[in-house]
C-alpha positions in Angstrom: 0.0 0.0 0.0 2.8 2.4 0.7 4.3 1.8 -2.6 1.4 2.7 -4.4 1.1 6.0 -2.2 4.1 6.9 -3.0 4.1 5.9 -6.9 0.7 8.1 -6.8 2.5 11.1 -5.2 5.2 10.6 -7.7 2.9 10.8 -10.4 1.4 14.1 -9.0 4.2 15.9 -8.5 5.4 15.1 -11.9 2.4 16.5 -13.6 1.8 19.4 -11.6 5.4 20.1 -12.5 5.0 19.9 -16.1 1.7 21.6 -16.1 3.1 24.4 -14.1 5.9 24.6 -16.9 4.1 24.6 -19.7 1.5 27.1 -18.3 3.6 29.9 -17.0 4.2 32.8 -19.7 7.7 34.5 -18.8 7.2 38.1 -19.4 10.3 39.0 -20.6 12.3 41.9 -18.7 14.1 42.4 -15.9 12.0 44.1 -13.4 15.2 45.1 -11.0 18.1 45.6 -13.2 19.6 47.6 -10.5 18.9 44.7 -8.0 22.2 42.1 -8.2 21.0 38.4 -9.2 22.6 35.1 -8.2 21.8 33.0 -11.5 22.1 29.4 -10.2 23.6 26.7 -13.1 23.4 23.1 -12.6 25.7 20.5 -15.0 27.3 17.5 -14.9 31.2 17.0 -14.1 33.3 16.7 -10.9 34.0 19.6 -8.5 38.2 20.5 -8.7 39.6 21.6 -5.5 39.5 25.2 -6.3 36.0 25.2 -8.1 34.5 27.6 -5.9 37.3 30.2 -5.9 37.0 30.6 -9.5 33.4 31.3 -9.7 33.9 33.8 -7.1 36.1 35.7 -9.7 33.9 34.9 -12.6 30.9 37.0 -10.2 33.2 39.4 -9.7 33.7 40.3 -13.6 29.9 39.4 -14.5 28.5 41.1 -11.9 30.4 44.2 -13.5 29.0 44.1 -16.6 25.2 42.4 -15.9 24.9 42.8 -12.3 24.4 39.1 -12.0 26.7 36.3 -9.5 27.0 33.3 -10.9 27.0 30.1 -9.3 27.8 26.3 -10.7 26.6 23.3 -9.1 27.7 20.2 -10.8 26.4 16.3 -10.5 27.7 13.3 -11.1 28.0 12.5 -14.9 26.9 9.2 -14.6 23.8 10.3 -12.1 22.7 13.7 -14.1 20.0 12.6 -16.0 18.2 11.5 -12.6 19.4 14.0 -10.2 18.5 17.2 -12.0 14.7 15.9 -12.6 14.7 15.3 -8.6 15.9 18.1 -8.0 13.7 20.2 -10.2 10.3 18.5 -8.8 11.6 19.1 -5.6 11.3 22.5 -6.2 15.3 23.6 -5.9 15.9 26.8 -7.9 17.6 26.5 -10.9 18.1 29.3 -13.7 20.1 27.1 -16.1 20.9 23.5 -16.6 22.4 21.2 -18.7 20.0 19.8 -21.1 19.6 16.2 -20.8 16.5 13.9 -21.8 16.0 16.3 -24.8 12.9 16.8 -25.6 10.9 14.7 -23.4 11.9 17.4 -20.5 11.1 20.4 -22.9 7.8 18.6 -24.0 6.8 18.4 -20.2 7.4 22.4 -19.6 10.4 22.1 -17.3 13.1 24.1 -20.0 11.9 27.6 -20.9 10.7 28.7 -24.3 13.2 30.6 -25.3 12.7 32.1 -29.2 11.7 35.5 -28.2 14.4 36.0 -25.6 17.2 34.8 -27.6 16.3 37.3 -30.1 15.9 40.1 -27.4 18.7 39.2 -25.0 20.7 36.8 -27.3 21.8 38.6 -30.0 25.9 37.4 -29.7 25.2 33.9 -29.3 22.7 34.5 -32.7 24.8 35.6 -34.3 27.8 33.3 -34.0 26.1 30.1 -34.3 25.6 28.5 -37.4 21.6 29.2 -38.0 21.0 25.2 -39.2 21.9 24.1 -35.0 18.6 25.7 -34.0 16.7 22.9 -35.3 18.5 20.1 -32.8 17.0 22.1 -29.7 13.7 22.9 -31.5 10.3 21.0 -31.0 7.8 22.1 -33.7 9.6 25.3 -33.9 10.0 26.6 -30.6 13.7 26.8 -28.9 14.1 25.2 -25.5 18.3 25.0 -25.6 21.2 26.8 -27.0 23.8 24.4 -28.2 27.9 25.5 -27.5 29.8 27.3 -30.6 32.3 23.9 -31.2 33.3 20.7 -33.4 29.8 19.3 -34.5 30.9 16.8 -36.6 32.3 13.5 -36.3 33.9 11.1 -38.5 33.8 7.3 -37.5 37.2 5.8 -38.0 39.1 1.9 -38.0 42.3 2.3 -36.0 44.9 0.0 -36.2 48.8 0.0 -34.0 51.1 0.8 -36.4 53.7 -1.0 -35.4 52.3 -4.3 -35.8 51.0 -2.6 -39.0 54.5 -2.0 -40.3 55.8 -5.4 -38.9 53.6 -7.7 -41.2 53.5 -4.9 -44.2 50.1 -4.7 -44.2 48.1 -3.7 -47.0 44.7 -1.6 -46.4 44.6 -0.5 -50.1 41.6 -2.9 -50.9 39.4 -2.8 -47.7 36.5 -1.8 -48.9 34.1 -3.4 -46.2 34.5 -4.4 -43.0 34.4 -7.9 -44.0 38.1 -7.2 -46.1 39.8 -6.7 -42.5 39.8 -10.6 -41.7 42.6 -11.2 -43.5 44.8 -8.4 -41.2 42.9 -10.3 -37.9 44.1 -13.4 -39.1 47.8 -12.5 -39.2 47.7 -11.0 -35.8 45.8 -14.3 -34.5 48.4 -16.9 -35.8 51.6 -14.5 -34.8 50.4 -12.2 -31.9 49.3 -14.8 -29.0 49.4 -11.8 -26.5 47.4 -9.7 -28.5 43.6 -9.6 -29.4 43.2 -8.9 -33.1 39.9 -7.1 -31.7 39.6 -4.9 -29.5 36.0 -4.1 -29.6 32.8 -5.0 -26.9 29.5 -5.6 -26.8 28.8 -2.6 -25.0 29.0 -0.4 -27.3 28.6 0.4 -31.2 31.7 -1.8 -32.3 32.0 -1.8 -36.0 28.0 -1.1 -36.6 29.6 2.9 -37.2 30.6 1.8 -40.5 27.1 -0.1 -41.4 24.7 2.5 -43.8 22.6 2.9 -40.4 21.2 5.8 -38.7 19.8 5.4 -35.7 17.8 7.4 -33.8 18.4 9.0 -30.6 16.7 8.2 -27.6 15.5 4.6 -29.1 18.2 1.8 -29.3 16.8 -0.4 -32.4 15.4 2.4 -34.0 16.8 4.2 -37.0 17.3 4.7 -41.0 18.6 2.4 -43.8 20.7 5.6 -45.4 19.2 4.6 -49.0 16.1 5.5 -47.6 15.4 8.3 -45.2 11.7 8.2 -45.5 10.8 5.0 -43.3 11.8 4.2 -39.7 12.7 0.7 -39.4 13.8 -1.7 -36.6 17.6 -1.9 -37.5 18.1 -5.4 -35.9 15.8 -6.4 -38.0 17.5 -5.3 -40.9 20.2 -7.3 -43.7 22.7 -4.9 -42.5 22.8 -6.0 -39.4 21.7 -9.5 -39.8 25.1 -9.6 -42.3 26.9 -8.0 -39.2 26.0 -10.2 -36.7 27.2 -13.2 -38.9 30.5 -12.0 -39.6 31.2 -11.2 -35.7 30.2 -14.9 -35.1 32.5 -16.0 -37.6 35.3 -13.9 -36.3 34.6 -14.8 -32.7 34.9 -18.5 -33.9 38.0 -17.9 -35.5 39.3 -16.3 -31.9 39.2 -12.8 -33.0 37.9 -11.4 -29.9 38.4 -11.9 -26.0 36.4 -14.8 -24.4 34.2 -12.5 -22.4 34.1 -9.9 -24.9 30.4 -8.9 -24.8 31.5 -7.4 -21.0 33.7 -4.5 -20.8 37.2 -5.3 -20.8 38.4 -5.0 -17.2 41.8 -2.5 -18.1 42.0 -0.4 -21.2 43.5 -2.7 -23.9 44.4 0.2 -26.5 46.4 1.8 -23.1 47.8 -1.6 -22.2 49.1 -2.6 -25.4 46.8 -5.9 -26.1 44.6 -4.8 -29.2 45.2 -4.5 -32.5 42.2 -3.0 -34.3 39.5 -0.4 -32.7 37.2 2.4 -33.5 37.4 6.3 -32.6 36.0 9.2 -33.4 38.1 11.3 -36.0 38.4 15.3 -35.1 41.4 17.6 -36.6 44.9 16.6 -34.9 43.4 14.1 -32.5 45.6 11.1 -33.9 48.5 13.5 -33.4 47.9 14.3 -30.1 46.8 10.8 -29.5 50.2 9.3 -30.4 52.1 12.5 -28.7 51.8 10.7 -25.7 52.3 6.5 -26.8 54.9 4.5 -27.0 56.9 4.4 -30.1 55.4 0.7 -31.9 52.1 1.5 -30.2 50.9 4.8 -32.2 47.8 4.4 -33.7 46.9 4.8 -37.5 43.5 6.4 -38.1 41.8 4.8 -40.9 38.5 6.8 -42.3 37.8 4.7 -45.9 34.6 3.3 -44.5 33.4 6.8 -43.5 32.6 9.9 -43.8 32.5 13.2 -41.6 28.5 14.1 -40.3 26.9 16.1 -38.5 23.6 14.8 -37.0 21.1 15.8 -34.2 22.5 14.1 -31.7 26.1 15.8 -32.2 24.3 19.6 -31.4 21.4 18.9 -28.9 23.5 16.3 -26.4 25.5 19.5 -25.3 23.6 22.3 -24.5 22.3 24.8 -21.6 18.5 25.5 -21.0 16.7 27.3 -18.8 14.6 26.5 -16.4 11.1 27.5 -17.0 11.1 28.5 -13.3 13.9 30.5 -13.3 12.9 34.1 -11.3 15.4 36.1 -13.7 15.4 34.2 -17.6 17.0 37.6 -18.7 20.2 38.1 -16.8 20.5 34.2 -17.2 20.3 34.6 -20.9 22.3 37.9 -20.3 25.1 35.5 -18.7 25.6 32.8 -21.5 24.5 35.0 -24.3 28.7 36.9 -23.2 29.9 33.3 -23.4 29.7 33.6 -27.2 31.7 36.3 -27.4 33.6 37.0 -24.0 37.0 35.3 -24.7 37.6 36.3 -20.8 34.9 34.7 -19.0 35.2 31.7 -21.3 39.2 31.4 -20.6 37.9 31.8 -16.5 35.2 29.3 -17.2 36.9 26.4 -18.4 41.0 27.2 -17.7 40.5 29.1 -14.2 42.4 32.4 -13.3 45.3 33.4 -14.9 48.0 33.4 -13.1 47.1 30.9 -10.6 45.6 27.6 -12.7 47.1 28.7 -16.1 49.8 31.4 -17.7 49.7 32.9 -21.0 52.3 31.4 -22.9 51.9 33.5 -26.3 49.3 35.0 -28.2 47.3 32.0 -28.7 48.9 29.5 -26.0 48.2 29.0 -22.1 50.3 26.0 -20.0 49.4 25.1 -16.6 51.2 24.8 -13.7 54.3 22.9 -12.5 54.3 21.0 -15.8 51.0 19.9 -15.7 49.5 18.3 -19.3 46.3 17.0 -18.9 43.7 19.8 -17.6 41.7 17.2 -15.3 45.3 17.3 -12.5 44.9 20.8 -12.3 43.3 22.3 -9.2 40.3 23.9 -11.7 38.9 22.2 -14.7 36.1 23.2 -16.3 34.4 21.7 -19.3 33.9 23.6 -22.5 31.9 20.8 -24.0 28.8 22.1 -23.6 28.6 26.1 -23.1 29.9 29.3 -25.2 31.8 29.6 -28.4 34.7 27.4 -27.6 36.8 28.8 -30.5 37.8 32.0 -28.1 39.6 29.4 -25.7 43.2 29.9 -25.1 44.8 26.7 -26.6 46.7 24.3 -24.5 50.8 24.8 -24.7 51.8 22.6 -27.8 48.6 22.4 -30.1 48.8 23.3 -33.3 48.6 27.5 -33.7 45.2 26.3 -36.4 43.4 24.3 -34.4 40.1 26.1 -33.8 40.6 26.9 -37.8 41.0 23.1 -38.4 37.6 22.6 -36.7 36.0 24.8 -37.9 36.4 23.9 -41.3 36.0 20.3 -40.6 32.0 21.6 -39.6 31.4 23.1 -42.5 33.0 20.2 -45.1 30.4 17.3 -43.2 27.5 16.1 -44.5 25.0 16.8 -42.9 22.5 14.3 -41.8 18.7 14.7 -43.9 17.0 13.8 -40.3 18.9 16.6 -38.9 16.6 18.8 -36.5 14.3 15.8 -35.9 14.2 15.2 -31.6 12.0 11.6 -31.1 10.3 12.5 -27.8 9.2 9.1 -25.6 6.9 10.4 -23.5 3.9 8.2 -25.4 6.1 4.8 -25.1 7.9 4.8 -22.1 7.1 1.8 -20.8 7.6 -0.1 -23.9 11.0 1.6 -23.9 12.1 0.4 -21.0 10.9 -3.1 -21.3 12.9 -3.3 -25.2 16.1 -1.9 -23.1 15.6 -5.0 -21.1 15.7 -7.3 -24.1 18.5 -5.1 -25.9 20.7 -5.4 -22.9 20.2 -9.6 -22.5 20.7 -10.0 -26.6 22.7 -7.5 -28.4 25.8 -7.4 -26.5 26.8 -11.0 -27.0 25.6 -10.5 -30.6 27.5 -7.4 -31.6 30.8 -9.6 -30.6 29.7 -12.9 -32.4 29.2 -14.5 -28.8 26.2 -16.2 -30.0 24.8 -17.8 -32.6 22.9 -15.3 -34.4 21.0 -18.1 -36.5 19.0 -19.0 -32.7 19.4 -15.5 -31.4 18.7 -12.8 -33.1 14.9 -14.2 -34.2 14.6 -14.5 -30.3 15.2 -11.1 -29.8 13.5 -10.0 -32.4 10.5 -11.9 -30.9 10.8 -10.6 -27.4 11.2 -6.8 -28.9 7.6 -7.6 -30.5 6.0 -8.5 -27.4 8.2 -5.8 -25.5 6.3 -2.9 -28.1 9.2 -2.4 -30.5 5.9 -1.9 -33.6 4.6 0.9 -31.3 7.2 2.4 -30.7 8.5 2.0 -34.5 5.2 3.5 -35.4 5.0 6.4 -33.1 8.2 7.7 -33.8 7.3 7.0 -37.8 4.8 9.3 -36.8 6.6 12.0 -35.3 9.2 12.1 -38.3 6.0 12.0 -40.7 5.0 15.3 -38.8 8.4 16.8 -38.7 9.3 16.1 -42.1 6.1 17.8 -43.3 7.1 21.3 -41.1 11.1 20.7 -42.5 
């Protein structure tokens, strides 16, 4: 009886929060501009040891030029997600967060509409971002998120240790497909016995990157053949994959992969020297400052013939800031992040700390950090320019390339860029059928994606349980919301 109490007040609060949301009408102005403002920011990440003493500078500069303070409260990565919707229905004030669970928590009125007060109070941030990016944090034309000025696009890519590459001669001229690799495992099978010729699990995407699949976000065996853009299909039950899942059997029977390879391995096996062949994601100079730091015979070799650079919706809207739709001051928080565009001081003090203290100015373009530290994360500040502000007015790190920022840049604008691009699959309607074909996914697909299995007695089992779990619903609904979008786009 408790337990349904509870589940009942649960449901309550969730609704009265959403209704509250989607009913409040923000007039937009600041009623006390002379008033100072503490605008509260919740995101993900873990607190450095000197966390607090940089924001208390930041407030200091931003309460100069908005009268606004500026606080950061960050979560647990892992944890966000769920934390931020507890804390939100129970009733913590928040002016910004980071935007998880797009749309489903901009559907239920907990982010901000926020279309006319970008264009009031947003003007630098309008102006610097590409104008296609609006459509990731759109839902039938109204903005609930503004997405960070940064590298959009990503380019799926083989990787291979090139000293292993160089010891047998290897030739990659004629790989094609994925299936022209085997020959490459099979030399480091017979001569490598320390080494796996795989390096892959089942826990994540593994090779599929390289399959013409698009999948959509928010729905794990949902997605697009790329010849055809028009219908939403169950990708597991597609030839793609059914091809896929039969040439990871065959290379798990030949010994390709670790025993236990559908877990995650339990040490990195790039870091530790016992794979041969992986997958990354390709960005300007990252294979150069990948190897920077590796052991001469253990450099990697980026390999991007089975791809191609792409920008999709998922690349935009899973890093960006909204605002709460309770927030008792929308405008100085826009205020705030709208200088983040264009304020190459507050961004350096947001994500590299105070001058001086957690970094030095090295030359025009470069900063290095103290008492030779490299990587950012052992300083005593850290912050994360993932997911806020224009990026490209960071300092760069002592040692990258002087073009770096122009490097990305032009990497966004040579990607393709996906035709579903804009479209946001909210889950609200199948929720529980979501969660029960998660269940299924997660006791099937990872011993399938690493040939663990026999797909021949497997995969029609899954696709069997997905049926009775509600994978046709939720096929259909979300056929339904593309229908609608594609009609508006």
């Amino acid at each position: 009886m408790k337990k349904k109490i509870a589940l009942l007040l649960a449901i309550v609060l969730v609704f009265t929060a959403a209704m509250t949301g989607c009913g409040k009408k923000k007039p937009f102005k600041d009623d006390n501009p002379d008033q100072e403002y503490q605008i509260k920011w919740f995101a993900p990440g873990t607190k450095s040891q000197e966390h607090d003493m940089v924001f208390e500078e930041i407030s200091k500069y931003t309460k100069e030029k908005i009268n606004a303070t500026v606080t950061q409260t960050l979560l647990p990565s892992s944890e966000y997600a769920e934390s931020i919707q507890r804390l939100i229905f129970a009733g913590e004030p928040i002016d910004a967060m980071f935007a998880s669970s797009f749309p489903k928590l901009a559907s239920d009125g907990i982010y901000l509409r926020l279309n006319e007060l970008i264009d009031e109070y947003g003007q630098d941030m309008k102006a610097t971002l590409p104008d296609y990016v609006w459509k990731a944090v759109s839902v039938e034309g109204t903005i609930y998120a503004f997405p960070p000025m940064k590298d959009y696009a990503y380019q799926p890519v083989l990787t291979y240790m090139d000293g292993l590459v160089e010891k047998y001669n290897m030739d990659f001229s004629n790989v094609k497909t994925i299936a022209d690799l085997e020959p490459m495992l099979q030399t480091i099978k017979d001569n490598e016995p320390g080494i796996y010729p795989i390096g892959i699990t089942g826990k994540g995407d593994g090779l599929t990157v390289f399959l013409p699949i698009e999948k959509v976000r928010n729905c794990n065996i949902a997605g697009f053949q790329t010849s055809n853009y028009d219908k939403v299909v169950n990708i597991y039950e597609t030839q793609e994959f059914k091809d896929y899942f039969d040439l990871m059997r065959r290379w798990n029977q030949k010994g390709f992969f670790r025993s236990d390879a559908a877990a995650p391995a339990s040490v990195d096996l790039a870091k530790a020297h016992k794979m041969f062949l992986g997958t990354t994601e390709k960005i300007p100079y990252f294979q150069e400052q990948k190897n920077a730091i590796e052991d001469e015979g253990w450099k990697s070799i980026f390999d991007g013939r089975l791809s191609q650079p792409i920008i999709n919706t998922r690349a935009v809207s899973q890093s960006c800031v909204a605002i709460s739709a309770d927030s008792e001051n929308p405008v100085r928080t826009m205020k705030f992040f709208n200088m983040m565009y264009t304020d190459a001081k507050l961004m350096n003090m947001i994500v590299h700390g105070i001058e001086g203290t957690h970094y030095t100015v090295v030359d025009e373009k470069h900063v290095q950090y103290p008492n030779g530290i490299v990587d950012a994360n052992k300083n005593n500040y850290f912050g994360n320019a993932a997911y806020q502000g224009n990026r490209f007015l960071l300092h760069l790190k002592k040692g990258d390339p002087d073009d770096l920022w122009d490097k990305y840049i032009a990497f966004n604008n040579e990607a393709y860029i996906s035709p579903t691009f804009g479209f946001n699959f909210d889950s609200a309607n199948v929720m529980n059928e979501l969660t029960a074909i998660n269940n299924v996914h997660q006791e099937f697909i990872p011993s399938l994606m690493v040939g663990a299995v026999d797909p021949a007695v497997k995969l029609p089992e899954a696709l069997e349980k997905f049926r009775k779990a509600g994978s046709e619903k939720v096929i259909a609904e979300i056929q339904s919301q593309y229908d609608a979008w594609k009609a508006n786009n």
